[in-house]
N, C-alpha and C positions, 0 to 999 in steps of 0.2 A: 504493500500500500504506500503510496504518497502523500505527502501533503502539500496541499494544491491552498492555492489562494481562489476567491471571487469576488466578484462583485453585481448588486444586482441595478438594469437600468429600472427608475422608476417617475412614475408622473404622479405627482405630488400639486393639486394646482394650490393648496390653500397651508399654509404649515402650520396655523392656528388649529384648523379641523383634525388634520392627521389624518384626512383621507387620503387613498393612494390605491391605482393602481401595477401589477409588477409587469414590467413591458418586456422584458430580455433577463440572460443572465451571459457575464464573460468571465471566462477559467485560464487560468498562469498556474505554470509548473514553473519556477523561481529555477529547480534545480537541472531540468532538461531542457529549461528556457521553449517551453512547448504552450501554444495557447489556444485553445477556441472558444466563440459562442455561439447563440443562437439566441434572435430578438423574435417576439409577434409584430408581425406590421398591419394586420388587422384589429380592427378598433373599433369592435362593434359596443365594445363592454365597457371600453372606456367613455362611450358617447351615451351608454345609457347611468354609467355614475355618474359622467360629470357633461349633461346637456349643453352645457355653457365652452365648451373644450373648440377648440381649432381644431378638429380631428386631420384635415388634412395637413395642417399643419405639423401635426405630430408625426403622421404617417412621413411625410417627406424629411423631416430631422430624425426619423430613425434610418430611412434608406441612405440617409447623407452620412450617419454614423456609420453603420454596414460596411459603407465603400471605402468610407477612410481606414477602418481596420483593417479591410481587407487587402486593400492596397500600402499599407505602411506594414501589415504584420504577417501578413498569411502569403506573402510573394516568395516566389521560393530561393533560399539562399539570403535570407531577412538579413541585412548587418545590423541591425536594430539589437538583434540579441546578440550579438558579440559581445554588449555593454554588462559585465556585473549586478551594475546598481539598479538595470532594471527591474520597474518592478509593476504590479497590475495599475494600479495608480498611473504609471508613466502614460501605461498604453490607452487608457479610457480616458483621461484627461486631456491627451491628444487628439482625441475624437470628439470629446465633448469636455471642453474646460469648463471647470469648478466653478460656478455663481449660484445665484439665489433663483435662478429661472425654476419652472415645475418640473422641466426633465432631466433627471442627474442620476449620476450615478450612488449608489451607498455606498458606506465606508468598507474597506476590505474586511473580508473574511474567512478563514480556513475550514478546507475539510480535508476528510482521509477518503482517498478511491484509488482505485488501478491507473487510471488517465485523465487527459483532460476531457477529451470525446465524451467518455462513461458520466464522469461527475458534469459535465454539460449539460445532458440527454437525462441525468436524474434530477439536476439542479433544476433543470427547465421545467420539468414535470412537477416537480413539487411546490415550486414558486413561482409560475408563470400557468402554463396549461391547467393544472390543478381549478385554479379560479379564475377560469374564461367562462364565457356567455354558453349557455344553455348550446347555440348553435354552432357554434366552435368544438364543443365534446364532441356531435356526432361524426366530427372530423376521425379519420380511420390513423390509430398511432404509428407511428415509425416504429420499427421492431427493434431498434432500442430501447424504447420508453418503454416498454411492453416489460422492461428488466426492471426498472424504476417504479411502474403501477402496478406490478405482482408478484415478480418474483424475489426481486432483490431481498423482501423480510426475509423470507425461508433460510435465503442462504446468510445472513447476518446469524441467526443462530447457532450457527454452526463453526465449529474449533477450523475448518478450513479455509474461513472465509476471505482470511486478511492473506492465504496462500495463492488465491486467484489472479491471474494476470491472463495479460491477452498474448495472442500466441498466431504465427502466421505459418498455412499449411500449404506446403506445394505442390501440385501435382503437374501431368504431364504438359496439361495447356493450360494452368487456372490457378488463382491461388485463393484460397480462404482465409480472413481475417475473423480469430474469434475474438471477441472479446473477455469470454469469462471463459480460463482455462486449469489443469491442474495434470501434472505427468506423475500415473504410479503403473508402470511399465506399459501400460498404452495412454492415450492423452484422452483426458475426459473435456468435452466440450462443449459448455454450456450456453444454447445459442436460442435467445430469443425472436418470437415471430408470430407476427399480427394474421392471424387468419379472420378478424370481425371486420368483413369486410363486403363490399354488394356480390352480389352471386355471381356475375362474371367475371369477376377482380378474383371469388374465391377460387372459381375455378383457375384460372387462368395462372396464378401463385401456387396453386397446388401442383400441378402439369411441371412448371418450371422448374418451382424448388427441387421437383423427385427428379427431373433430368440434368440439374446441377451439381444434387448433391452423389449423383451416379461416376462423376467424374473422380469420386475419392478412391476408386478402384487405381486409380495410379497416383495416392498420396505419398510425401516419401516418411509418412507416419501411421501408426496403426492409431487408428481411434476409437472412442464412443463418442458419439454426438446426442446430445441431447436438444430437441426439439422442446421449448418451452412455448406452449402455445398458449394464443388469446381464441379462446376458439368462438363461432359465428352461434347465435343464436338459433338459427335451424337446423333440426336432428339431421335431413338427407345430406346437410354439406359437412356436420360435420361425422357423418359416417363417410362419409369419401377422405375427409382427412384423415382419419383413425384408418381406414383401406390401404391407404397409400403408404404412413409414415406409423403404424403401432408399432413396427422394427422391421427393419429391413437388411440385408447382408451387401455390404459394395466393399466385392475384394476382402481382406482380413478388416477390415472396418465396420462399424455397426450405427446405423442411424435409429434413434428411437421417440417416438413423439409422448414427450411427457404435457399432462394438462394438470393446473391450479388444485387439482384436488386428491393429483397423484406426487407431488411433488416430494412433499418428506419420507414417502415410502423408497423414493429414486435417490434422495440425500442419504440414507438411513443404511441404504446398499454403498452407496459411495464412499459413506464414512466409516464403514467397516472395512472396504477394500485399501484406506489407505492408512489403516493402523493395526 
């Protein structure tokens, strides 16, 4: 685990009130000088807190934010981080200097996670997506977030959890990026994924993922993958997904689709196997 720094953006239009809603969150690794975020640029929920808002005006000072980060920090080969001293503060205040206006950023803060990506995508989800407008949730999660809104508790209990790290698999044409991994003579791979999704999206994910992950037959590791699913509210799709992914054999590799209410029974095996 690392400790990461953040910081969250937020619109604040009154400081008397202490109303506020959280519009973005940005992540600093100090020590692999590694950073990401992720802002909302819709503003449905902030126009229904606060009527009185410039909403487009905010929207275009967060897309004005965005680009300066991206173009000062995310180019590749940054000399920005050469520098020591930098630190999250440098980079957001460069984006948006420190005044008394309603959109700024909060004072730093640390957490403990595997990357910046991961605590991003759970940062985001807990203080940002968490408390968006009713029409915004029916929005389908990125299959990260889907680690941050379900699984992530499970695996916090557990004595292996702070052992997790992300880990990159090669095969003959393709490579895999897990993010939640752990090596006890094969690599266990804990790999979240949004199946609540419309029915031809589910279909269409489903098809894909099993011809994707067919390519691990020429990994140059032995693995178990664990499929953590979000699964769809209807029974037919989601017996196609349990058809497709309850366990499957690719090469000496094994893919297994775990759901929310199999999950401590699949940690329970895991945590046995690595002690």
């Amino acid at each position: 685990m690392k400790l990461l720094h953040y910081q969250v953006l937020r619109y604040m239009p009154d400081r008397v009130s202490g109303e506020f809603v959280n519009l973005g969150v940005v992540v600093f690794d100090p020590a692999a000088k590694d950073f990401d975020f992720e802002f909302r640029t819709r503003t449905i929920r902030l126009q229904r807190l606060f009527p009185e808002a410039d909403a487009n005006f905010v929207r275009k000072s967060l897309l004005d934010i965005q680009r300066r980060l991206k173009f000062q920090y995310m180019a590749p080969k940054c000399e920005v981080f050469t520098d020591d001293k930098i630190s999250i503060s440098t980079i957001t205040s460069s984006a948006l200097p420190v005044d008394d206006s309603a959109l700024f950023f909060t004072e730093s803060q640390s957490v403990f996670d595997l990357n910046v990506k991961i605590a991003t995508a759970d940062l985001y989800q807990r203080l940002v997506a968490a408390h968006t407008d009713k029409t915004a949730e029916k929005r389908p999660l990125p299959d990260e977030q889907v680690w941050a809104a379900k699984y992530r508790k499970y695996f916090q209990q557990r004595q292996f959890f702070n052992e997790l790290k992300a880990d990159v698999v090669e095969t003959a044409h393709d490579e895999f990026k897990f993010g939640h991994t752990i090596q006890n003579g094969v690599l266990h791979c804990f790999q979240p994924i949004n199946f609540a999704l419309t029915s031809d999206a589910i279909k269409e994910k489903v098809y894909a993922t099993d011809g994707r992950y067919r390519e691990l037959e020429t990994a140059n590791k032995i693995l178990q993958v664990y499929l953590l699913a979000n699964m769809p509210a209807d029974q037919k799709l989601q017996q196609l997904i349990r058809d497709k992914f309850s366990q499957f054999k690719v090469g000496q590799s094994q893919v297994q689709l775990v759901e929310e209410n199999q999950v401590n029974q699949v940690l329970d095996k895991v945590e046995a196997a690595l002690h």
